[in-house]
N, C-alpha and C positions, 0 to 999 in steps of 0.2 A: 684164179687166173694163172694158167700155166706158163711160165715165161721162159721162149728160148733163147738162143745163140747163135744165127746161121750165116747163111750167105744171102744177100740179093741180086741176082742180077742186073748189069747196067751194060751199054753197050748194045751196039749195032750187032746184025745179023754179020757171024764167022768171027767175034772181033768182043769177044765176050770180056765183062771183067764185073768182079763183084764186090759191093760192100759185104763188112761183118756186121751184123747190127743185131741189136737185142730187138725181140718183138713177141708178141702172144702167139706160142703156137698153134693157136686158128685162124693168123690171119694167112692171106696168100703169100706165095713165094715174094713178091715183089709187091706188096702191098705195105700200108703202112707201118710203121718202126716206131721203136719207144727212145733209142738212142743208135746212132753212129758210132761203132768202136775202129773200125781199120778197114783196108779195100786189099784187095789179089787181083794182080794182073797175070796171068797166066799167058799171055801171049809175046811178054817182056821178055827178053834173056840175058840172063836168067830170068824167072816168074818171079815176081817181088811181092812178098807177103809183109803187110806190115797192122800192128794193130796196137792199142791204149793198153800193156798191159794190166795196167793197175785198175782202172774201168771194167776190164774181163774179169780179172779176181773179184771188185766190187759183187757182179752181178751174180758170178758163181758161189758166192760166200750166200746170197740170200733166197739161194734156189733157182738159178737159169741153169737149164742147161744145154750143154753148145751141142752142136750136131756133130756128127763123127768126121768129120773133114774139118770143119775149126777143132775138135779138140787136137786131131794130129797136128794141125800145123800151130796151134799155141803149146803145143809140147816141143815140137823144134825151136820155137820161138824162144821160149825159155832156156832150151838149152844152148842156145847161140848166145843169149844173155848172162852176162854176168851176173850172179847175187845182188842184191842191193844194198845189204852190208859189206860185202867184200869191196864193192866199189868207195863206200863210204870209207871205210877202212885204208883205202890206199890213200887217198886225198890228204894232205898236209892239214895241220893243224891250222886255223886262221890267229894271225896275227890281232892279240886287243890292244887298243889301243889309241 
């Protein structure tokens, strides 16, 4: 089973807005899903892209792969994002005790 990364469409006619959702590359566009990762609203403004990064690496680590409009905008996403060590990293030590 080939498993992608795409978008689904949700939303009214002119008024479009879609899930990212992992699913089998033979199902239909807007047909069933294996998981829910993030939605894009492109009518927002700004368009708000938001997604589970760590869910998205889960699935790409074990062979999904995203279509070419999720993978642009999880590469923006990432680079909007700070590291996850760097962010660990600035955080104060916790007090034991």
């Amino acid at each position: 089973m080939a498993v992608s990364i795409r978008m689904q469409r949700i939303g009214g006619k002119k008024e479009a807005r879609y899930h990212v959702v992992v699913t089998n590359s033979t199902t239909a566009r807007d047909g069933k899903c294996i998981e829910k990762l993030g939605f894009y609203d492109p009518t927002a403004h700004p368009p708000i892209f938001r997604m589970d990064a760590v869910r998205f690496q889960h699935w790409t680590q074990r062979g999904a792969r995203p279509s070419e409009t999720v993978a642009q905008y999880a590469k923006k996403l990432a680079a909007a994002q700070p590291p996850a060590a760097a962010t660990a990293a600035a955080e104060p030590p916790k007090a034991q005790g």
